[in-house]
C-alpha positions in Angstrom: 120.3 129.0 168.1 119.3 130.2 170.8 116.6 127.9 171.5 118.8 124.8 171.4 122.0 125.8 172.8 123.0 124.9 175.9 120.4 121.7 175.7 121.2 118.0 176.3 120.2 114.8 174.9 120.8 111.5 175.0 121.4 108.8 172.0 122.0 105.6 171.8 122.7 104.9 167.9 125.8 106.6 167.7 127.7 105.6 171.0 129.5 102.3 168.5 130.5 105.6 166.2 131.5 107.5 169.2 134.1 105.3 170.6 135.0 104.0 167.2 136.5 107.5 166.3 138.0 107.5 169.9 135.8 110.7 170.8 136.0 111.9 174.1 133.8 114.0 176.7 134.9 117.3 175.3 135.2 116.8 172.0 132.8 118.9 169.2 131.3 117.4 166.8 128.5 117.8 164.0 124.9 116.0 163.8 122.5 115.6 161.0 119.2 115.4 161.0 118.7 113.9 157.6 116.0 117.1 157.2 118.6 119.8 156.5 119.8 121.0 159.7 123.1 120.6 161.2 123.5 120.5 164.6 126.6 121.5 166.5 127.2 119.8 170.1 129.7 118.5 172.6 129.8 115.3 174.2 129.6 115.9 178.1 129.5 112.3 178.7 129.9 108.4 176.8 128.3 105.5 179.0 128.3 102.3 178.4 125.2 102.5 175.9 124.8 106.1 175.0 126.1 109.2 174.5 125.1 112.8 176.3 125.6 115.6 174.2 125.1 119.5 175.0 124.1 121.4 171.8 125.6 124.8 170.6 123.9 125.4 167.3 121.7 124.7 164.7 122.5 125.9 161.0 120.7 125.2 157.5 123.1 122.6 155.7 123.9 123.5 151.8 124.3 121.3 149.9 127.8 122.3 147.8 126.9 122.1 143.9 130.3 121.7 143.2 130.9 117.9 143.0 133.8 115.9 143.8 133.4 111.9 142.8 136.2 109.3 143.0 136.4 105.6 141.6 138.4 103.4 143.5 139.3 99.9 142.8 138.4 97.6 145.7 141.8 97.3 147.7 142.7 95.2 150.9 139.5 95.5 153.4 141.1 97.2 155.8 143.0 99.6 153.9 139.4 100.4 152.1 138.3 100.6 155.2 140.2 103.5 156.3 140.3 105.1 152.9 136.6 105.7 153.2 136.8 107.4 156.3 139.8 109.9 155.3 137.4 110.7 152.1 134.4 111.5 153.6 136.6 113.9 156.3 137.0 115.8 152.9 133.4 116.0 152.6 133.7 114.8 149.0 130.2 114.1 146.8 131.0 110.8 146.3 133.0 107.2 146.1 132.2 104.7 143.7 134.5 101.0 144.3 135.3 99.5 141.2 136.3 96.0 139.9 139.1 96.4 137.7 141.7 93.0 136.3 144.0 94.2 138.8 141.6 94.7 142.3 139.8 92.5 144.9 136.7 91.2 143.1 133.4 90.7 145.9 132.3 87.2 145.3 128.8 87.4 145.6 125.9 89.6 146.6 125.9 88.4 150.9 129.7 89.8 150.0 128.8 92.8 148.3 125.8 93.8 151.0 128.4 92.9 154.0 130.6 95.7 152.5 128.1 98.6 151.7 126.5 98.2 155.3 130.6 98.4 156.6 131.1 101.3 154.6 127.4 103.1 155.1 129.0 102.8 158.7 132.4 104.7 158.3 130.6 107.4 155.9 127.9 107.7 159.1 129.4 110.4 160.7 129.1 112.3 157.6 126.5 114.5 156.2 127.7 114.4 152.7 129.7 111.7 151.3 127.8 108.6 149.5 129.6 105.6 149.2 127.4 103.6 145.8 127.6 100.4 145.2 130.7 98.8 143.6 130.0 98.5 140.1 132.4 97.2 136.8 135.3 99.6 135.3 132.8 100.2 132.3 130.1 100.7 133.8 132.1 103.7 135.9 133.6 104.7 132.4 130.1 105.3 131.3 128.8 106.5 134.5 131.2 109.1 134.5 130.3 111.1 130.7 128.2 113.4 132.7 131.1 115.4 134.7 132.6 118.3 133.4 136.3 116.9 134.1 136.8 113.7 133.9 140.2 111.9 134.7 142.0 109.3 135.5 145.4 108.6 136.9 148.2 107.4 134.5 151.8 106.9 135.3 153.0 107.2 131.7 150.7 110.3 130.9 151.9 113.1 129.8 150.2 115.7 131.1 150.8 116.3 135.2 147.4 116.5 137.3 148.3 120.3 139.3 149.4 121.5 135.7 145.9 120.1 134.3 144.4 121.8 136.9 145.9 125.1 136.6 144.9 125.4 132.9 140.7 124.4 133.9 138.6 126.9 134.8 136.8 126.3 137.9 134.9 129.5 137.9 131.6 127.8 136.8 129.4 127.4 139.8 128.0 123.9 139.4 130.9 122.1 137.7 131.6 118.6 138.7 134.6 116.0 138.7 135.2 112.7 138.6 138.6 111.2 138.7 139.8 107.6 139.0 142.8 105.8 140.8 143.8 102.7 139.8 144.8 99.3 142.0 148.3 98.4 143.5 150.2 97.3 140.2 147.7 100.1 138.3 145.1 99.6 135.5 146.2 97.4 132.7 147.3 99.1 129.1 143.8 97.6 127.7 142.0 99.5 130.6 143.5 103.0 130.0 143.1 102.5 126.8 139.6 101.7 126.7 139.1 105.0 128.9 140.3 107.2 126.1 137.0 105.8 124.3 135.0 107.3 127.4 136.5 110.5 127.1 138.8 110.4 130.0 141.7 112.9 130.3 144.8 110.9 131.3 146.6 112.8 134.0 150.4 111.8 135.8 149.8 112.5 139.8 153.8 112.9 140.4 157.1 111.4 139.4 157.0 108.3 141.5 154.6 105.9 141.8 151.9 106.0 145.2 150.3 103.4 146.8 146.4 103.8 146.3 145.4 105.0 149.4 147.9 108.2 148.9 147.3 108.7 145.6 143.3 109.2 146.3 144.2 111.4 149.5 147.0 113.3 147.2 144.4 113.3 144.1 141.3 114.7 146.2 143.4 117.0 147.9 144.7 118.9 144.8 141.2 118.9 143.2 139.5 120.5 146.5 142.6 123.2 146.3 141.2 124.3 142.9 137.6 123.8 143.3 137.0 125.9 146.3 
């Protein structure tokens, strides 16, 4: 630390990110070197092209091996848009779009690439969260047998998410989760059905029904509360 703090430098390849998250001279914020270290700075300055930074400290980043991975069915652009950023905030492992009867279905691959370069964008800033590519609701059904909780979000279930969650034990150190939210108008009877053949644990979020974008905040939120 001691070494770097108090130095400045000068990039250019994050200024778009900068002034897309409306960060100011002032403001703290954390850089990755993509070898392990995070770096902890403040902006002193944002120009036209780049961006000066003063750095405080340097620490070993650890990876966590608990995981958190959510499938969400592609929604309106911009309402994905933003619901990728609020996710990687939490630092989750992962979010995996899905194509279910009820979502937005990419048309081609140029529509597909245009997407994952958007959303490799938002997730930037972030050391930790991938965002995969957006793949078929069986092929995230069986994607998904390897994590020690599995579940996906039913309005009819029976069983209510915090009370699932209360009953698990987290205490393992390496256990992982994968939970899925379905579209506005939710997945189809055939759909949650089929999950039941996967193994998936329905669970009811609350008594009224949430749009997608809260009902991954609300879902993520509650598993982070029990996993940490």
């Amino acid at each position: 630390d001691g070494k770097i703090s108090g130095k400045k430098i000068v990039l250019e390849s994050i200024t778009s990110h900068i002034k897309a998250f409306r960060k100011q001279p002032g403001s703290k914020i954390l850089l990755y070197d993509g070898a392990g270290t995070v770096f902890s700075a403040i902006i002193t300055d944002i120009s036209k092209r780049s961006t000066i930074l003063e750095l405080l400290s340097a620490d070993i980043f650890t990876k966590d091996a608990r995981e958190i991975n959510i499938f969400l069915p592609l929604i309106t652009s911009h309402v994905m848009d933003q619901l990728i950023a609020r996710l990687c905030e939490l630092e989750i492992t992962s979010v995996i779009p899905i194509v279910t009867e009820r979502s937005i279905v990419l048309k081609n691959r140029k529509e597909i690439d245009s997407k994952m370069l958007k959303w490799d964008i938002i997730a930037g800033k972030n050391f930790s969260t991938v965002i995969k590519e957006p793949m078929s609701l069986e092929e995230a059904f069986k994607s998904a047998y390897k994590y020690d909780v599995k579940l996906i979000a039913a309005p009819n279930a029976d069983l209510y998410l915090k009370k699932y969650l209360e009953s698990f034990d987290f205490s393992k150190k390496d256990i992982s989760v994968g939970i899925f939210i379905g579209p506005e108008g939710d997945f189809s009877k055939s759909e949650l059905e089929k999950s039941k053949k996967y193994g998936l644990t329905h669970v009811k979020l609350t008594s009224h029904i949430m749009s997608t974008f809260t009902a991954s905040i609300y879902s993520v939120s509650n598993i982070i509360c029990y996993l940490h």
